[in-house]
C-alpha positions in Angstrom: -6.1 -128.6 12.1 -4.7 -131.3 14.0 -1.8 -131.6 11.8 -1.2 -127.9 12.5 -1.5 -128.5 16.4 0.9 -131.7 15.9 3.7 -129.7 14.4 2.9 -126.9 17.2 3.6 -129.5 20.1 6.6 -130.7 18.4 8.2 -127.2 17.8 7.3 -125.9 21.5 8.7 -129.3 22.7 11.7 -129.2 21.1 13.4 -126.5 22.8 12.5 -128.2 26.3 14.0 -131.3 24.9 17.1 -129.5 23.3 17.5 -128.3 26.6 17.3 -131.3 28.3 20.4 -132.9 27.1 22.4 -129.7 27.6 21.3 -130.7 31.1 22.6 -133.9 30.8 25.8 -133.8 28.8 27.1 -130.7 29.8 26.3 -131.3 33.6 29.7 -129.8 34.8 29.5 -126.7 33.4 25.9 -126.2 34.2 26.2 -126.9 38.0 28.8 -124.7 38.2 27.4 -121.6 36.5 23.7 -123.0 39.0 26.2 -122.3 42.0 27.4 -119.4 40.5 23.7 -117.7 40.5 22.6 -119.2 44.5 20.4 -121.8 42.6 20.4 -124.8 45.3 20.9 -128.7 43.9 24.2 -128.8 42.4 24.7 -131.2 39.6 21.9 -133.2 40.9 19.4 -130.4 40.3 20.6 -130.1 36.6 20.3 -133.4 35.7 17.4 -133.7 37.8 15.8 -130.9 36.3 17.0 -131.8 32.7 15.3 -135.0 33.1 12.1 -133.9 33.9 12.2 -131.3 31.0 13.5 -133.9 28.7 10.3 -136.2 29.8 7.9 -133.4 30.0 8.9 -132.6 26.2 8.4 -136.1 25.0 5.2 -136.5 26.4 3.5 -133.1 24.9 5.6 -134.3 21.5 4.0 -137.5 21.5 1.3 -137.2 23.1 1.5 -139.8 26.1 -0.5 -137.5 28.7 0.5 -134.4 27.4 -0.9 -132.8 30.4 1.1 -133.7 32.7 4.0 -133.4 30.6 3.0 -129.4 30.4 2.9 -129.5 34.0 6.7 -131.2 34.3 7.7 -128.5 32.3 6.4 -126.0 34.1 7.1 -126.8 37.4 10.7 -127.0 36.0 10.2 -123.5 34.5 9.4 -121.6 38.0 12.4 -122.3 40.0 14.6 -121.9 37.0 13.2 -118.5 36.4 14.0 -117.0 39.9 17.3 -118.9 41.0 19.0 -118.3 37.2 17.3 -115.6 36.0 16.9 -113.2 39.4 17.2 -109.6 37.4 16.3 -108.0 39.9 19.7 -108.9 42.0 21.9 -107.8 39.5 23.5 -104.4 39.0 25.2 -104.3 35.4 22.6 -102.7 33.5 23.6 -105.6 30.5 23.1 -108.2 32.8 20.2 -106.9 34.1 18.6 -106.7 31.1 20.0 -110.4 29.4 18.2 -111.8 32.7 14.8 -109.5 32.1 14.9 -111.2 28.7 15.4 -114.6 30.3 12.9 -114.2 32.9 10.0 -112.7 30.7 10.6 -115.5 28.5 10.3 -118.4 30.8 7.6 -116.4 32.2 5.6 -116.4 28.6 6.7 -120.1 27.9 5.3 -120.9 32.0 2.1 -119.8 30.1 2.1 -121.6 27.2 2.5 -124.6 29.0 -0.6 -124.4 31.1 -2.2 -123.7 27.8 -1.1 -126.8 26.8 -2.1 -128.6 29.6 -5.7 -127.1 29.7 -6.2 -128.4 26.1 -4.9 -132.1 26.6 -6.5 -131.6 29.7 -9.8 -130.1 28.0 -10.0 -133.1 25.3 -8.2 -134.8 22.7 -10.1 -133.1 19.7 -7.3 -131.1 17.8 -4.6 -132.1 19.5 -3.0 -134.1 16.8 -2.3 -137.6 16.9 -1.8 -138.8 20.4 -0.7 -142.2 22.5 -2.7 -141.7 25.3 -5.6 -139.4 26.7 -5.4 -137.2 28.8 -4.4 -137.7 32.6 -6.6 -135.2 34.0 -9.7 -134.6 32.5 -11.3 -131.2 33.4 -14.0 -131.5 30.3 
């Protein structure tokens, strides 16, 4: 089982971390199309934001206080979901539903990070091989 919950980490990680250097390398572009939707923070706020996915991802993948890498994640997660994916402000029925799609989908990964967290957070048994314990311990 901890095997299975290792590769789990990994895989949910990886599309944080993926993310994180489209963040980063593609900062530009990013910013731009941030201004374009009224999201606040400019090219700062991507790369900002990017970094703090990018760390939050590393720490659930490795296991260095995975808890408050789930937490990183998901406080990048809520602003992200109402600044870039606000369906409810757009009128193109296509748009409107791409950013329905968006939103429910950060909102589903928003809850599978604080599942995460509760079970670094919970205890180390079955979480894999880790670095550290947990930072929080709610056990």
């Amino acid at each position: 089982m901890n095997a299975v919950f290792l590769i789990a980490r990994i895989l949910f990680a990886l599309i944080f971390l993926l993310s994180a250097i489209g963040h980063v390398t593609q900062a530009d572009a990013m910013a731009g199309y941030a201004k374009f939707k009224g999201a606040p923070g400019g090219k700062f706020g991507v790369i900002f934001s990017g970094v703090i996915m990018g760390l939050g991802a590393l720490m659930i993948m490795l296991g260095i206080y995975g808890d408050l890498g789930a937490l990183l994640i998901f406080v990048t997660l809520l602003p992200v979901s109402f600044f870039m994916h606000a369906h409810w402000k757009e009128s193109d029925a296509q748009a409107k539903q791409t950013e329905q799609i968006s939103f429910n989908k950060n909102v589903g990964l928003m809850g599978g990070t604080l599942a995460i967290f509760l079970l670094f957070a919970i205890g180390n048994a079955g979480l894999g091989l880790t670095i550290t314990g947990p930072l929080f311990n709610l056990s």
